[in-house]
PyMOL commands that place a pseudoatom at each C-alpha (Angstrom):
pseudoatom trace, name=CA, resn=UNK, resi=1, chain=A, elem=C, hetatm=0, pos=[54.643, 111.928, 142.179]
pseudoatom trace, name=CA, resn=UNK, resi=2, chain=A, elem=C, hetatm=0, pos=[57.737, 110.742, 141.527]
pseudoatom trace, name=CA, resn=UNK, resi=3, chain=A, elem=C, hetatm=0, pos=[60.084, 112.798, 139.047]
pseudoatom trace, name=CA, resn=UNK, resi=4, chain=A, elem=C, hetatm=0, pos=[61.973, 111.048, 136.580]
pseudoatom trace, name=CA, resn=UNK, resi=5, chain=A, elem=C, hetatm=0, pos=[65.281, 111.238, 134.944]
pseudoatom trace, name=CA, resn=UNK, resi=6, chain=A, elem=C, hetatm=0, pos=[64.495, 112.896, 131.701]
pseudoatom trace, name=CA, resn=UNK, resi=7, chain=A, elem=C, hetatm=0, pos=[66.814, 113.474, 128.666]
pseudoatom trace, name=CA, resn=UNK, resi=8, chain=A, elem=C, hetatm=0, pos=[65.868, 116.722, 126.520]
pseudoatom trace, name=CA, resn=UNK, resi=9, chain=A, elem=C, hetatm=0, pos=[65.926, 115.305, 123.186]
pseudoatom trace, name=CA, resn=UNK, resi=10, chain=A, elem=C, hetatm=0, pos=[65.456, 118.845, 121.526]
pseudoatom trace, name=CA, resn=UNK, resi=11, chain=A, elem=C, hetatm=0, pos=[68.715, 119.487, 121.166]
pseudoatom trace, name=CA, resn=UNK, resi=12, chain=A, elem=C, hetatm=0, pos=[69.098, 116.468, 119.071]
pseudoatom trace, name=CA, resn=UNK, resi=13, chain=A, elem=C, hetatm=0, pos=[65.909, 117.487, 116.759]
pseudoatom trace, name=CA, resn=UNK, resi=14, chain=A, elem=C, hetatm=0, pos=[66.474, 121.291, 116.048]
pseudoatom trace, name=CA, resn=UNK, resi=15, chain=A, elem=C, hetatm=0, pos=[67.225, 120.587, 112.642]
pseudoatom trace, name=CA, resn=UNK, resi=16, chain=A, elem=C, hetatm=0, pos=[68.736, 118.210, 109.620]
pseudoatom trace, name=CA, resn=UNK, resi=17, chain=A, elem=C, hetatm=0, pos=[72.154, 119.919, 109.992]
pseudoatom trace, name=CA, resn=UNK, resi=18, chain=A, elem=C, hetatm=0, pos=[73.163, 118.687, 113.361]
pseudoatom trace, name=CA, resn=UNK, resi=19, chain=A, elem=C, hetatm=0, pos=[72.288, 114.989, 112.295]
pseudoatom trace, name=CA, resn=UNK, resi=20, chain=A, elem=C, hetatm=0, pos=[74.158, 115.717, 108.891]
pseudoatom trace, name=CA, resn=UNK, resi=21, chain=A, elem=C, hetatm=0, pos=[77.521, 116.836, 111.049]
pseudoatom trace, name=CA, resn=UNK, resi=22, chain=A, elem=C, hetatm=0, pos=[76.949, 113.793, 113.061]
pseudoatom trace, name=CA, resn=UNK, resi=23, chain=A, elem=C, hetatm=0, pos=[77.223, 111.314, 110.335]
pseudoatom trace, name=CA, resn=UNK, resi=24, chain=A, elem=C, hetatm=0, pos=[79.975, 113.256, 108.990]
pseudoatom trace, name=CA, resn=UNK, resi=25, chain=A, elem=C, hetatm=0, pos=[81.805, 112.966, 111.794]
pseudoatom trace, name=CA, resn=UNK, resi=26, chain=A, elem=C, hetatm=0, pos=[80.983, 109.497, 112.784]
pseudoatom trace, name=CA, resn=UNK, resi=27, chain=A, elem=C, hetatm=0, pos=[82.103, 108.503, 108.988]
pseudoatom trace, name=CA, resn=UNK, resi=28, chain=A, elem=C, hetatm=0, pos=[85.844, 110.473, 109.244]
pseudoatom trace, name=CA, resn=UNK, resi=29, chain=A, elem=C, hetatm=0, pos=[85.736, 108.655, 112.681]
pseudoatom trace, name=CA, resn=UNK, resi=30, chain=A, elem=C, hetatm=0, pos=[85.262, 105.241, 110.761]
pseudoatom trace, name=CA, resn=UNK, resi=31, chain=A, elem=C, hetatm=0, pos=[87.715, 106.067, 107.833]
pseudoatom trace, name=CA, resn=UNK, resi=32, chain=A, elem=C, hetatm=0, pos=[90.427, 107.374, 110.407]
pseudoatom trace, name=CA, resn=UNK, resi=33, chain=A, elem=C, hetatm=0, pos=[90.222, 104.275, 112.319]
pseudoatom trace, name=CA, resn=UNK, resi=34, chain=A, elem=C, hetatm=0, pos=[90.160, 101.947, 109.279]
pseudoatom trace, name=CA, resn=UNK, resi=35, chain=A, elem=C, hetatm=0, pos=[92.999, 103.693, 108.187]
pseudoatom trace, name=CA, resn=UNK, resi=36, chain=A, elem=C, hetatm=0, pos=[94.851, 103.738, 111.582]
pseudoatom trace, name=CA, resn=UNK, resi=37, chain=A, elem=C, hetatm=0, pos=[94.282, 99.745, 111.282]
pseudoatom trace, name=CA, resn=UNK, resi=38, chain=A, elem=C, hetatm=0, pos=[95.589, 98.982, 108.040]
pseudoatom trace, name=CA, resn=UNK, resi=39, chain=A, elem=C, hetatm=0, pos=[98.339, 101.239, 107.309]
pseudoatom trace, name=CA, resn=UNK, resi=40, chain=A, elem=C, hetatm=0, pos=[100.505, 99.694, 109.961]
pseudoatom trace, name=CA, resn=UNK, resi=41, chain=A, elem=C, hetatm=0, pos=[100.593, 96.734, 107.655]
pseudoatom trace, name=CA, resn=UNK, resi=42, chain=A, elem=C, hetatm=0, pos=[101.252, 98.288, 104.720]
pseudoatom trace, name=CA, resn=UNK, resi=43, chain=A, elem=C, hetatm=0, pos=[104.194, 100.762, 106.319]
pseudoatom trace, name=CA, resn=UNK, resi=44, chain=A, elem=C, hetatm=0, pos=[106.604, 98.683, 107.656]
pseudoatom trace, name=CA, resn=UNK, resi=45, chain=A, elem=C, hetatm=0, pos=[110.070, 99.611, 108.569]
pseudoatom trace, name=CA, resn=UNK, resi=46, chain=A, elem=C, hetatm=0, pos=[111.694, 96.169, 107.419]
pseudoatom trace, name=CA, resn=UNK, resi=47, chain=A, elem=C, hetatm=0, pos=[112.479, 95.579, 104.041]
pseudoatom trace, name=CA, resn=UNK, resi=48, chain=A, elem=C, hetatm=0, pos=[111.217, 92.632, 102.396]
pseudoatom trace, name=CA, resn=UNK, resi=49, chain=A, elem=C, hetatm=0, pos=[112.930, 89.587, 101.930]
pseudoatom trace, name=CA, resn=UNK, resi=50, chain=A, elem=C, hetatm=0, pos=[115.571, 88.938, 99.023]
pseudoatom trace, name=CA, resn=UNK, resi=51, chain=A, elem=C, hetatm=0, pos=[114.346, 87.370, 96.172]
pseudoatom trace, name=CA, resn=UNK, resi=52, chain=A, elem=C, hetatm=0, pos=[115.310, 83.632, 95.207]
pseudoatom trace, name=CA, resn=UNK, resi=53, chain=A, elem=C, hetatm=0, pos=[117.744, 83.065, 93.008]
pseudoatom trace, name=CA, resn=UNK, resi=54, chain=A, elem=C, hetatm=0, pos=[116.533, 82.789, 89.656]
pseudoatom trace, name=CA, resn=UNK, resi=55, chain=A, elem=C, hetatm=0, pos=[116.595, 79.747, 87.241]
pseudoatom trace, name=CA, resn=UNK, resi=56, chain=A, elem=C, hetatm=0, pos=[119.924, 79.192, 85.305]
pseudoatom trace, name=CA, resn=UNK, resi=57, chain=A, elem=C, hetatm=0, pos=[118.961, 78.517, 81.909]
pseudoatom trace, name=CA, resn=UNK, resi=58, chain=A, elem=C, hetatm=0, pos=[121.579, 76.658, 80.006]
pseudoatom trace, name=CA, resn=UNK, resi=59, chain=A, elem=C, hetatm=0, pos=[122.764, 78.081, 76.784]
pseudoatom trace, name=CA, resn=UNK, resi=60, chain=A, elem=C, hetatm=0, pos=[120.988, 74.737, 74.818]
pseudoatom trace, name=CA, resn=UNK, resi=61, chain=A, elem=C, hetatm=0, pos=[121.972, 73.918, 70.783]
pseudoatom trace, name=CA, resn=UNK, resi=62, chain=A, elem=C, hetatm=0, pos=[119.681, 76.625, 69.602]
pseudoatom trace, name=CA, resn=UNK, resi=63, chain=A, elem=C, hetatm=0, pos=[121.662, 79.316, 70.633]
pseudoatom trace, name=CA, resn=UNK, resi=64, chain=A, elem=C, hetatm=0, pos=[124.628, 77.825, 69.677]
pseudoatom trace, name=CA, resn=UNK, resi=65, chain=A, elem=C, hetatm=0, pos=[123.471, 77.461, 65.820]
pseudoatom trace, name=CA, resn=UNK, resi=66, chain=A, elem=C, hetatm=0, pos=[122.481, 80.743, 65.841]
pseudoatom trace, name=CA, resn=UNK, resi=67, chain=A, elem=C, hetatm=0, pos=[125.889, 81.893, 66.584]
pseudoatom trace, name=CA, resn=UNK, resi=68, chain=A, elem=C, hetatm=0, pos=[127.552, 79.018, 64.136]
pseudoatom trace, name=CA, resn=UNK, resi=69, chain=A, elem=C, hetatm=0, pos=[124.826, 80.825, 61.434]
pseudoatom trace, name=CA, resn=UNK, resi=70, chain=A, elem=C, hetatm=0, pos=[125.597, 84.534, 61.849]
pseudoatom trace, name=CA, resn=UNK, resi=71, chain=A, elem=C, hetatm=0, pos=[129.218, 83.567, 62.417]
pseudoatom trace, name=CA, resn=UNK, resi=72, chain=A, elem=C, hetatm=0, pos=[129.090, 81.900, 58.870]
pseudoatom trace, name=CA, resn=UNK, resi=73, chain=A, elem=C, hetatm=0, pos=[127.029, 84.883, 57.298]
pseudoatom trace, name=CA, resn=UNK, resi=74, chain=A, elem=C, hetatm=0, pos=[129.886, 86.834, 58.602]
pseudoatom trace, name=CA, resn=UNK, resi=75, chain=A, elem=C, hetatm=0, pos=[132.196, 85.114, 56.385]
pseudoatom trace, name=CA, resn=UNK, resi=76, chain=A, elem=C, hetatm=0, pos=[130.777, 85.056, 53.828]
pseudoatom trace, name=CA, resn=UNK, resi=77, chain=A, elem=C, hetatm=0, pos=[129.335, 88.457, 53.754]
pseudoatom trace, name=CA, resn=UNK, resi=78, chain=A, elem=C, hetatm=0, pos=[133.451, 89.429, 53.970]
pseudoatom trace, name=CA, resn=UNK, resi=79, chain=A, elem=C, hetatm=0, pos=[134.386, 86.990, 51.331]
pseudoatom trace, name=CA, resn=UNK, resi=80, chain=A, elem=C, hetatm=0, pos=[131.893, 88.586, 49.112]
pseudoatom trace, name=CA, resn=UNK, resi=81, chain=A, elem=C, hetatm=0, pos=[132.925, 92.023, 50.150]
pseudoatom trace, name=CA, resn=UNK, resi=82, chain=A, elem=C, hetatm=0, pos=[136.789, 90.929, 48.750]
pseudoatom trace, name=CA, resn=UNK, resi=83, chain=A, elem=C, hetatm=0, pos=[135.438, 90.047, 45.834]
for i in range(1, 83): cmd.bond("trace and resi %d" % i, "trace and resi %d" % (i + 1))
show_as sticks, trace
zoom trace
């Protein structure tokens, strides 16, 4: 009879630690290559681009009558201090 190529599975089946360091392993495998993927994108030497230059706002009627009114509360609150 013809003798076969046979794999001793016994050393796989002595007991639940072994299988419990394999999927340990096989999950710091998986989070060291997920990690070895996507930090490359999130480290990265160049800085980023400069920002746009932002909106000039021009200074409209309302800003100017608020300067007229404090201007002219000014006065008068030195007027009244005179008096």
């Amino acid at each position: 009879m013809e003798k076969c190529l046979s794999i001793d599975y016994t050393l796989f089946q002595t007991d639940f630690f072994t299988m419990k360091t394999a999927i340990y392993i096989l999950l710091a495998l998986t989070v060291i290559t997920g990690l070895i993927l996507i930090l490359p994108d999130l480290v990265s030497a160049q800085p980023p681009p400069p920002p746009d230059k932002p909106q000039q706002v021009p200074i409209d009627g309302g800003l100017g009558l608020l300067a007229a009114a404090g201007g002219a509360y000014a006065i008068k609150k030195l007027r009244d201090k005179k008096k």
